[in-house]
C-alpha positions as CSV (number, residue, x, y, z in Angstrom):
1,X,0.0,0.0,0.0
2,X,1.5,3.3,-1.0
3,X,1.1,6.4,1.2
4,X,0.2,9.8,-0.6
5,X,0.8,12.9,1.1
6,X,-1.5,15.8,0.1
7,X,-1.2,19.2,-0.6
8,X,-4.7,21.4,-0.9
9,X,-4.4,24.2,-2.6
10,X,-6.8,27.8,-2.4
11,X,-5.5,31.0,-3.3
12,X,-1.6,29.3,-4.3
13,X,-1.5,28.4,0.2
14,X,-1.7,24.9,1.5
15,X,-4.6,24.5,3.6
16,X,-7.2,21.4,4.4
17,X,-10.6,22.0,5.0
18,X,-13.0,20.1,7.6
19,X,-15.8,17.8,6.0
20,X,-15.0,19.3,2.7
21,X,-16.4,22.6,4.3
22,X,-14.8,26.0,2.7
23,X,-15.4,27.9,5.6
24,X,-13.5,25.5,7.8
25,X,-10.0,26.4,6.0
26,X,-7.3,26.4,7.5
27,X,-3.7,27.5,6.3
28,X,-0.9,25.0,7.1
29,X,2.2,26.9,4.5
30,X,2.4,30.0,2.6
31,X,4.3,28.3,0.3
32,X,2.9,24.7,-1.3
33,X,6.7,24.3,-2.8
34,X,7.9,24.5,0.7
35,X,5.9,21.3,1.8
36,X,6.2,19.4,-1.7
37,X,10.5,19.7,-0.9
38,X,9.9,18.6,2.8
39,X,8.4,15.5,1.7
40,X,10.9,15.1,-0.9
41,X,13.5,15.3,1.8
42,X,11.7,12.6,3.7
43,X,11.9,10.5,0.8
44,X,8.7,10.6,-0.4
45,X,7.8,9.8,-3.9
46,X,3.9,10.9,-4.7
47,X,2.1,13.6,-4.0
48,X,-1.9,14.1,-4.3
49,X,-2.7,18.3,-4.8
50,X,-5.7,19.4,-5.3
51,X,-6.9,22.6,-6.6
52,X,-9.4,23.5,-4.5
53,X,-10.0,27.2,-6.0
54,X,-10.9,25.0,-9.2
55,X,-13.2,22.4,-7.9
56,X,-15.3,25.1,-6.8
57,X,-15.1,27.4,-9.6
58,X,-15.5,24.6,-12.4
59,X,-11.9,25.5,-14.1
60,X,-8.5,24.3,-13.3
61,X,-7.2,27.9,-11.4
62,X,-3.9,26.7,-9.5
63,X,-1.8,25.0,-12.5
64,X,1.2,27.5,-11.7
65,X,1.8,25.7,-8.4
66,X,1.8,22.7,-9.9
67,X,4.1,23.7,-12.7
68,X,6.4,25.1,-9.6
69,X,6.3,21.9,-7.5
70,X,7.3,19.8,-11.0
71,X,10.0,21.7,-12.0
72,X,11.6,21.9,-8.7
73,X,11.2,18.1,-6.8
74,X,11.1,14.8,-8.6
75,X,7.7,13.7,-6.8
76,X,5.0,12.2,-9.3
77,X,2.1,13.7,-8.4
78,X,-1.8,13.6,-9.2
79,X,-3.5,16.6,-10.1
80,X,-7.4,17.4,-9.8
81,X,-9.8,19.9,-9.5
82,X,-11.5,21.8,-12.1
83,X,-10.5,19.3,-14.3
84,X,-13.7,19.7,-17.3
85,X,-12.7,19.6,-21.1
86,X,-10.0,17.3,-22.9
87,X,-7.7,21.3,-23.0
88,X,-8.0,21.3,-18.8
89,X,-6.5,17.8,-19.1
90,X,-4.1,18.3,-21.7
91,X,-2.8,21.6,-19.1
92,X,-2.4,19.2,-16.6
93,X,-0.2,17.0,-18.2
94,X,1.7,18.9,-20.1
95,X,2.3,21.0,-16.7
96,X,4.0,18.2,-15.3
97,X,1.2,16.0,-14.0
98,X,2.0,12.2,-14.3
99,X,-1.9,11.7,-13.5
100,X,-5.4,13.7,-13.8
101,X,-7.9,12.8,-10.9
102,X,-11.4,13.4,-11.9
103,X,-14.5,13.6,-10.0
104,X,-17.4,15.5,-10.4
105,X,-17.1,15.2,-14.3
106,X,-16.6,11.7,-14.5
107,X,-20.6,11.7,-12.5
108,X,-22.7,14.9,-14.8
109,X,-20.6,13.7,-18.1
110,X,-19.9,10.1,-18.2
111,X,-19.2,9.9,-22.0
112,X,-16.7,12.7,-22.0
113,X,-15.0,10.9,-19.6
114,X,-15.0,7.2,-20.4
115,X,-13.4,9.3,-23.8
116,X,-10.7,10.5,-21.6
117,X,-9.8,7.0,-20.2
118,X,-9.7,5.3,-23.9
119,X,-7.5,8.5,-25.0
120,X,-5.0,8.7,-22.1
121,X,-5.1,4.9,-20.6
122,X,-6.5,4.4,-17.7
123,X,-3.2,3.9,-16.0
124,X,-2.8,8.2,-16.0
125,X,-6.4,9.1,-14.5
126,X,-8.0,8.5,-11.5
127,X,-11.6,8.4,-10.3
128,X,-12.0,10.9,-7.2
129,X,-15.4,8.9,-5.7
130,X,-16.3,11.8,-3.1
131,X,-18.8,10.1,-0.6
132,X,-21.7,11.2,1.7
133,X,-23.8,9.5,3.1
134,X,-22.5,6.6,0.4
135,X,-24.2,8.7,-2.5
136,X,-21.7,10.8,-4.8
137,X,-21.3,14.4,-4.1
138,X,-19.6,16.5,-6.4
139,X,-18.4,20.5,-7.2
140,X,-15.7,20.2,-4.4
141,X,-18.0,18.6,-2.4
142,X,-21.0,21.3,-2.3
143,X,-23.3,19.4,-4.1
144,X,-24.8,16.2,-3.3
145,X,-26.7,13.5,-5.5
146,X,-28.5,10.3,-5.5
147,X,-26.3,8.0,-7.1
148,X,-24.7,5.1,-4.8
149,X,-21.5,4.6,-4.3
150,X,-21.3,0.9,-5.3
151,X,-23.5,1.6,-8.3
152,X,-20.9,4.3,-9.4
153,X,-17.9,2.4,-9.1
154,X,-19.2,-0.6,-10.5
155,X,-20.4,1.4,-13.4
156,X,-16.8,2.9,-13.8
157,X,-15.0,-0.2,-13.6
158,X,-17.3,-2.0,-16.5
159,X,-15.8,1.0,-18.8
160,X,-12.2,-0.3,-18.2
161,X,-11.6,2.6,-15.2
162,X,-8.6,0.9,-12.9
163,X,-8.3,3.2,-9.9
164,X,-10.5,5.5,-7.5
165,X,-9.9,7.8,-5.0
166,X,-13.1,7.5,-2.4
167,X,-13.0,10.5,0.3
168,X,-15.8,9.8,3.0
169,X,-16.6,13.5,3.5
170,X,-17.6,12.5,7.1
171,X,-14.4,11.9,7.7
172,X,-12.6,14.3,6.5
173,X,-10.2,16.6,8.0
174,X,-11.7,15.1,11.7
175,X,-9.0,12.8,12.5
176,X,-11.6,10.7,13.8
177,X,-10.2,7.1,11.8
178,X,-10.8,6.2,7.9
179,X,-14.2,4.3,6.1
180,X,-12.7,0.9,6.8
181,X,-16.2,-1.1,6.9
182,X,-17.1,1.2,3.6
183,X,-14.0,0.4,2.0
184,X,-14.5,-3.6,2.6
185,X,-18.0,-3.1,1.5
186,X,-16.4,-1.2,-2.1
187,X,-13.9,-4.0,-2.1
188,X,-16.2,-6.9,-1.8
189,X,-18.2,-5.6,-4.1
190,X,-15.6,-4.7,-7.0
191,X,-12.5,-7.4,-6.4
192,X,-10.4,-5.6,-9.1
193,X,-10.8,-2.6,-7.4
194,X,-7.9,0.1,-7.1
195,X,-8.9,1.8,-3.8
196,X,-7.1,5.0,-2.5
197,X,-8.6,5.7,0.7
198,X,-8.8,9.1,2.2
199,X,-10.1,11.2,4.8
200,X,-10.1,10.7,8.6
201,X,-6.3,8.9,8.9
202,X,-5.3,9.8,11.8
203,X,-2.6,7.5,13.2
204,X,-0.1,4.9,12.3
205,X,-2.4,2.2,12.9
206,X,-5.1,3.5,10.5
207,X,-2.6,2.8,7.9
208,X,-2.1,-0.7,9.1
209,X,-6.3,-1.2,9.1
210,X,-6.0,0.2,5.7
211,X,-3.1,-2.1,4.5
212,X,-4.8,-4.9,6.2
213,X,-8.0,-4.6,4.2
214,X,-6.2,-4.2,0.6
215,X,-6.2,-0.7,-0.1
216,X,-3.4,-0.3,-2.7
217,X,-2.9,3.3,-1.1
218,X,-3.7,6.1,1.4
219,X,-4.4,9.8,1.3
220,X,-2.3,11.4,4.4
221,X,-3.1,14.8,5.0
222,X,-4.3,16.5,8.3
223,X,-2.7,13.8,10.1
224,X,0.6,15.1,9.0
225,X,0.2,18.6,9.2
226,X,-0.6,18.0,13.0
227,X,1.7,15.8,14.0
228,X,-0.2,13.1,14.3
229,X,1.9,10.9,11.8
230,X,5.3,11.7,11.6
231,X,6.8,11.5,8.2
232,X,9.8,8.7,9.6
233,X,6.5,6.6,10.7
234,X,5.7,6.6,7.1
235,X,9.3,6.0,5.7
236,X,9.4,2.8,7.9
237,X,5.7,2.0,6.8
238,X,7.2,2.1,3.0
239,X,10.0,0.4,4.0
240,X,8.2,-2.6,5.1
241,X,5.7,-2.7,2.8
C-alpha cells in the first residue's frame, strides 16, 4: 500500500478543509513548494494536490503551483480539480502531472470521460469517488446526489476505469479514523478494485487497518500537518511494505 501525502491548494497556500467545508479552512504553509520539498527530503515519492479554488469554480485555477512543484522536486504527483474539457487535461499534463484525478465530471458527463480513459489509458487518471452518506457528491463537495457509491464504481469499472480515489466526507479533516467497513463493502463488491482511501487517517495504525483490508494506497493529509503521523512513521511504513 502506498502512502500519498496531500497538498490542498486555495489562493496558491496549503490548507485542508474540515468535512469538505470551505469555511473550515485552515492554512498550514504560505508556500505549497515549501511542503512538496519537505516531503521530498523525507523521501517521499507521490504527491496528491488538489486545486481546491478550481473544484469550486468549475476550471483548473492553480496550474502554476503545480508547474512550480514539477519543475523543482522529482515527486510524481496527481493533479485534480477543475478538471472539465480534454484542453484542462491536456494543461495538466503537459504542466507536469503524471496523473489527472477526476471527480465530479466523471458523474454529470460520463461519455466525455470514459473518452478520456480510452484516449490517455487508464493507468494516467484517476476516479476521485467523493462520498456522503454513500451517495456521490460532487463541485468540491458542495453538491450532493443520489447516485450510490457501489453503483458508481461498478459502473466505472465496466468502462475499463482501474483506480478510484473514495474520500468519505464524514471523515474528512476530523482525524476521527478512515471508512474501513465502507472500503471492505467497495472492495467486496468490485474485487479488481484500485482503492485509494482518504479522509479521517489519523494515526499509524489507520494505515495498518487500511493495508490490512487491501487498499493499494492512502491519502495522508491533516494527520501530517498535525503531527499526528510523523513522516519517519511513514518511511518505515514504506520500507516494510
Amino acid at each position: 500500500m502506498q502512502i500519498i501525502p496531500a497538498i490542498d491548494i486555495i489562493d496558491g497556500k496549503c490548507v485542508r478543509l474540515t468535512q469538505g467545508d470551505y469555511s473550515q479552512k485552515t492554512v498550514y504553509n504560505e508556500n505549497p513548494l515549501e511542503v512538496a520539498r519537505m516531503f521530498v527530503d523525507n523521501g517521499i515519492e507521490r504527491l496528491h494536490l488538489v486545486d481546491l479554488d478550481g473544484a469550486k469554480k468549475g476550471q483548473v485555477v492553480n496550474l502554476r503551483v503545480l508547474e512550480n512543484i514539477v519543475s523543482k522536486t522529482n515527486l510524481k504527483i496527481d493533479f485534480g480539480g477543475g478538471i472539465k474539457t480534454v484542453n484542462d487535461i491536456e494543461k495538466v499534463y503537459d504542466s507536469g502531472a503524471h496523473f489527472a484525478t477526476i471527480g465530479s465530471l466523471a458523474v454529470n458527463d460520463p461519455e466525455l470521460f470514459f473518452s478520456w480513459i480510452l484516449k490517455f489509458g487508464a493507468d494516467k487518471i484517476f476516479l476521485g469517488a467523493d462520498v456522503k452518506d454513500e451517495k456521490i457528491a460532487v463541485g468540491g463537495w458542495l453538491e450532493s446526489t443520489d447516485i450510490s457509491i457501489f453503483d458508481f464504481i461498478q459502473a466505472n469499472i465496466s468502462k475499463g476505469v482501474k483506480n478510484i480515489f473514495c474520500t468519505d466526507i464524514a471523515k474528512d479533516g476530523k482525524l476521527m479514523g478512515p471508512s474501513i467497513e465502507l472500503y471492505k463493502r467497495m472492495m467486496a463488491a468490485c474485487p479488481e478494485l484500485q482503492l485509494v482511501a482518504s479522509g479521517g487517517v489519523s494515526c499509524y495504525q489507520d494505515l495498518l487497518d487500511l493495508k490490512e483490508i487491501g487498499c493499494s494506497g492512502v491519502i495522508v493529509g491533516k494527520a501530517i500537518y498535525e503531527g499526528k503521523i510523523k513522516l519517519t512513521e511513514i518511511i518505515e511504513f514504506q520500507k516494510n511494505k
